[in-house]
C-alpha positions in Angstrom: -4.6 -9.1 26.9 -7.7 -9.3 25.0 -6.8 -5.8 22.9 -3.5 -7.0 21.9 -4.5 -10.4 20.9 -7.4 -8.4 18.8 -4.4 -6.1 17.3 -2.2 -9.3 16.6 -5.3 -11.0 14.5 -6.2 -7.8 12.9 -2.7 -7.0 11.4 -2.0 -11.1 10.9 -5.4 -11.2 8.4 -4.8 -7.9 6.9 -0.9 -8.9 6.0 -2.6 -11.8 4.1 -4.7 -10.2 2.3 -2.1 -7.2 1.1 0.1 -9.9 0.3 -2.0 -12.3 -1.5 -1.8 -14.9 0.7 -5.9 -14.5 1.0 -7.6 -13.2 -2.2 -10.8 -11.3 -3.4 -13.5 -13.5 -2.3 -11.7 -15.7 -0.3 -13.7 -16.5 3.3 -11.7 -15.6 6.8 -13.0 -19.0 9.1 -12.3 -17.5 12.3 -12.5 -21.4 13.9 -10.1 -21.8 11.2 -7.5 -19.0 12.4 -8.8 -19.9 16.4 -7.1 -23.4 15.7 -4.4 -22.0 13.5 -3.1 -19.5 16.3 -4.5 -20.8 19.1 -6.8 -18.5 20.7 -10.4 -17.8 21.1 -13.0 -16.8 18.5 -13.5 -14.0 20.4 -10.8 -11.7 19.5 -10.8 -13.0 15.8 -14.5 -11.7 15.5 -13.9 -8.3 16.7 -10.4 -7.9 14.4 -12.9 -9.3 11.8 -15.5 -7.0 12.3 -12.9 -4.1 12.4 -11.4 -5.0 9.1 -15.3 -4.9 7.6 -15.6 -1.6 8.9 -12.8 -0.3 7.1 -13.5 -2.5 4.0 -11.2 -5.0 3.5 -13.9 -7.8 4.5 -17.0 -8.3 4.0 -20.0 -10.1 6.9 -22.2 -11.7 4.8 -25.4 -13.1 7.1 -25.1 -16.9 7.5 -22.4 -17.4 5.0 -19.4 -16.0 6.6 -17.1 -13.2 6.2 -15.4 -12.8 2.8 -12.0 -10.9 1.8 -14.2 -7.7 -0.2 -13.7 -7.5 -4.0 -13.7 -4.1 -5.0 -14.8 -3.3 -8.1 -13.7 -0.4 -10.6 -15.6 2.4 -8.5 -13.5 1.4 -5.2 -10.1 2.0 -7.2 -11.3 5.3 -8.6 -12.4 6.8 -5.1 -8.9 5.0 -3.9 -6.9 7.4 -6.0 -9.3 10.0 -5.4 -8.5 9.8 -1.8 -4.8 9.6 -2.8 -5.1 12.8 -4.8 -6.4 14.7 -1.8 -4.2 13.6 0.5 -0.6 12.5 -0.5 0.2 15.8 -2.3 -0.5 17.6 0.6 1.9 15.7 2.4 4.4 16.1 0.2 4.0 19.7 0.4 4.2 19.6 3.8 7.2 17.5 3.9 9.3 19.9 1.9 9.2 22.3 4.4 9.9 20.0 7.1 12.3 17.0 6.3 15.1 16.7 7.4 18.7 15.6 6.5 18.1 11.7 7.3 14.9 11.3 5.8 16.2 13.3 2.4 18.7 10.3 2.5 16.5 7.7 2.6 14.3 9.1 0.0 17.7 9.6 -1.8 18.9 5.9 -1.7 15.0 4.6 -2.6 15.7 6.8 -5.6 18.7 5.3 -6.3 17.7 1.6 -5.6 15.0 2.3 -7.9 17.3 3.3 -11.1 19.7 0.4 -10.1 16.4 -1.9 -10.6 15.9 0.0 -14.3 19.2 -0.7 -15.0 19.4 -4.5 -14.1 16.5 -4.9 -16.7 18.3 -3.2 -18.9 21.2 -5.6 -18.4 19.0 -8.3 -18.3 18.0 -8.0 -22.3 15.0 -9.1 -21.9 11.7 -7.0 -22.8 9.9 -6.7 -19.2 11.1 -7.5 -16.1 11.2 -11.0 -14.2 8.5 -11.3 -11.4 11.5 -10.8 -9.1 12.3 -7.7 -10.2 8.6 -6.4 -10.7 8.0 -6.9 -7.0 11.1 -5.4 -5.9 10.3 -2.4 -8.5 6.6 -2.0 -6.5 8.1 -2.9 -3.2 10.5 0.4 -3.8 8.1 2.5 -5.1 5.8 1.8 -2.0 9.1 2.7 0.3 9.1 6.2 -1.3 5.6 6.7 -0.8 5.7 5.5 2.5 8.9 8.0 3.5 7.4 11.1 2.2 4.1 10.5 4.5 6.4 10.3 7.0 8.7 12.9 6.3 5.5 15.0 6.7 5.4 14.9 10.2 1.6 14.1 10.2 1.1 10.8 12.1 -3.2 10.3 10.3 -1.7 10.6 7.2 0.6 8.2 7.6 -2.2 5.9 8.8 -4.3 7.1 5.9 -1.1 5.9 3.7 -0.9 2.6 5.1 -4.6 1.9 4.9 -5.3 3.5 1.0 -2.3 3.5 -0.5 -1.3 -0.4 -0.2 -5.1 -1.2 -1.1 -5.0 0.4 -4.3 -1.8 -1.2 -4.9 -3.0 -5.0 -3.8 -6.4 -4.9 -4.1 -6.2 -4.3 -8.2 -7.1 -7.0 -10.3 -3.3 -7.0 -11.2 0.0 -5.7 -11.0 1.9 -4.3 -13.5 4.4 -6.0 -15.8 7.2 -3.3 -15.8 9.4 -2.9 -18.9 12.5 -0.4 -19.2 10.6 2.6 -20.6 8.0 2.2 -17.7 10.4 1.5 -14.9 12.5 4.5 -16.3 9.4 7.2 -16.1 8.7 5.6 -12.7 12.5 6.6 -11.4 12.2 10.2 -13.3 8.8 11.0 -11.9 10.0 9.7 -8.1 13.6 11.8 -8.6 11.8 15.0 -9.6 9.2 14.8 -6.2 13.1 13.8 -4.4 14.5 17.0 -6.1 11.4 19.3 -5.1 11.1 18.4 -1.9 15.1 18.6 -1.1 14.7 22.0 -3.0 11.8 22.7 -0.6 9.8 23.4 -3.6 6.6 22.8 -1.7 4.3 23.7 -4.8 6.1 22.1 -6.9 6.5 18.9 -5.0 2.8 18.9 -4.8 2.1 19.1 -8.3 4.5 16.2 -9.3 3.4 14.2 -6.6 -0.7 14.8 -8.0 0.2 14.2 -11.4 2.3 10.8 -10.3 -0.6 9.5 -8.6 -3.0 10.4 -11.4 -1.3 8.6 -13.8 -1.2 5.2 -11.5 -4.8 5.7 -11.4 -4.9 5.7 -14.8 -2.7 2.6 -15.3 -4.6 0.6 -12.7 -7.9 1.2 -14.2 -6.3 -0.2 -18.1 -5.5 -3.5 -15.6 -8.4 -3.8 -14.2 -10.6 -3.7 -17.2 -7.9 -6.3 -19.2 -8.2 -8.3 -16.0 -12.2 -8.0 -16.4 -12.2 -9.0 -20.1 -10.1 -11.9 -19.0 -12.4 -13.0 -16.0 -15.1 -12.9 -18.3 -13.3 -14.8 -21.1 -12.3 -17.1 -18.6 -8.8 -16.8 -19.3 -7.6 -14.7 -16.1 -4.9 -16.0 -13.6 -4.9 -15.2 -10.0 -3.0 -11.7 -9.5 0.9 -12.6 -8.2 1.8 -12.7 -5.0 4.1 -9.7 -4.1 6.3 -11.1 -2.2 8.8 -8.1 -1.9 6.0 -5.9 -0.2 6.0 -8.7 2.9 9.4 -6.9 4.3 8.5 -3.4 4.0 4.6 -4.5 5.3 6.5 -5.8 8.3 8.0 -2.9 8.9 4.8 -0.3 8.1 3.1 -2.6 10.7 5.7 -2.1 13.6 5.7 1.7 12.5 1.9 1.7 12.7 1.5 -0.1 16.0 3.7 2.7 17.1 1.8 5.8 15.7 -1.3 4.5 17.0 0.1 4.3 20.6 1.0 7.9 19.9 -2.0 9.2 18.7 -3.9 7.2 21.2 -2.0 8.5 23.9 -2.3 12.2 22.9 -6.3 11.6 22.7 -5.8 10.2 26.1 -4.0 13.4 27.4 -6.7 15.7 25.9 -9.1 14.4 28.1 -10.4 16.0 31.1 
């Protein structure tokens, strides 16, 4: 019981803090969350002390433990990571997807261009917070399909673990307006149109020079957010609230591919 209560805490704090609900600095009181849930300390410490290990938290000696704030250099290595890794699986995925998962990259694709075209509709200049969170709720679904499409079960672990930190954990999110939401859909249909093509190389190339150019756009928000902070003018980063359905279901995917890797490790064994 103990490791699933552990694995309940662990994905409860860690929804908060992708979703805004706990911020950069804020403390985790695990006799807060014991009387909140209604379990122990016990298993809230080690989920704690897991998150710290992988970064989201930090265990500061007599103070507490804090949600981590990362600062410019963890956002660079994030896309760094992404750089290495993501591509690859792309690359990998055109040789191996198959006709389901091309359509549900196909209708993300889709859903995405509908979302450029309500803003267009709309008149107005950028989009509403509504339809900013359900334009990075939609790109994360692509993402998140093409790791899988890939076959590799780490990398999608690695996606779920890098790739919505680097989208959550920046100082801010992006306000979209028509000619950024429409070079979002043309990059995502091109890496779509590789892989369907099975244009590994190609796939891989779009797919790099997609992520490098988030990279790019998250470090001009975080140092506007800086100057802001420092001019004492900054806002706390929105809450995306779209992400909360597609975190549910990356968490009921994940709790899934862990029992499978766990249980292949198992089998290796002697």
């Amino acid at each position: 019981m103990a490791p699933l209560l552990k694995d309940n805490v662990y994905r409860t704090i860690r929804h908060r803090v992708l979703t805004g609900r706990l911020g950069p600095g804020d403390r985790v009181s695990a006799l807060a969350l014991s009387k909140e849930l209604g379990i122990s300390q016990a298993p809230i410490r080690e989920a704690v002390s897991l998150l710290a290990s992988e970064g989201l938290l930090e265990q500061i000696p007599n103070a507490g433990s804090f949600v981590t704030a990362p600062d410019r250099a963890d956002l660079e290595d994030l896309f760094e990571l992404r750089e290495w890794v993501e591509p690859e699986a792309t690359a990998k995925a055109a040789s191996c997807i198959d006709a389901e998962q091309l359509a549900e990259l196909e209708q993300v694709c889709s859903r995405m261009r509908r979302l450029a075209h309500k803003l267009r509709e709309s008149g107005a200049k950028t989009a509403s917070d509504k339809l900013d969170e359900q334009h990075v709720a939609t790109d994360f679904m692509f993402h998140m399909a093409l790791i899988r499409a890939s076959g590799n079960r780490r990398a999608m672990k690695f996606f779920v673990d890098h790739h919505v930190m680097s989208r959550l954990l920046s100082a801010c999110q992006p306000r979209f307006d028509l000619r950024e939401m429409a070079r979002w859909y043309r990059e995502h249909i091109r890496v779509f149109r590789a892989v369907r093509d099975g244009d590994a190389k190609l796939a891989r190339r779009l797919t790099r020079a997609a992520i490098r150019r988030a990279g790019k756009v998250a470090m001009v928000l975080y140092d506007q957010q800086q100057r802001k902070i420092a001019a004492g003018s900054a806002s706390k980063p929105r809450w995306v609230a779209a992400l909360q359905e597609t975190m549910h279901e990356i968490e009921e995917r994940e709790a899934v591919i862990a029992q499978q890797i766990d249980g292949t490790e198992i089998e290796r064994k002697p």
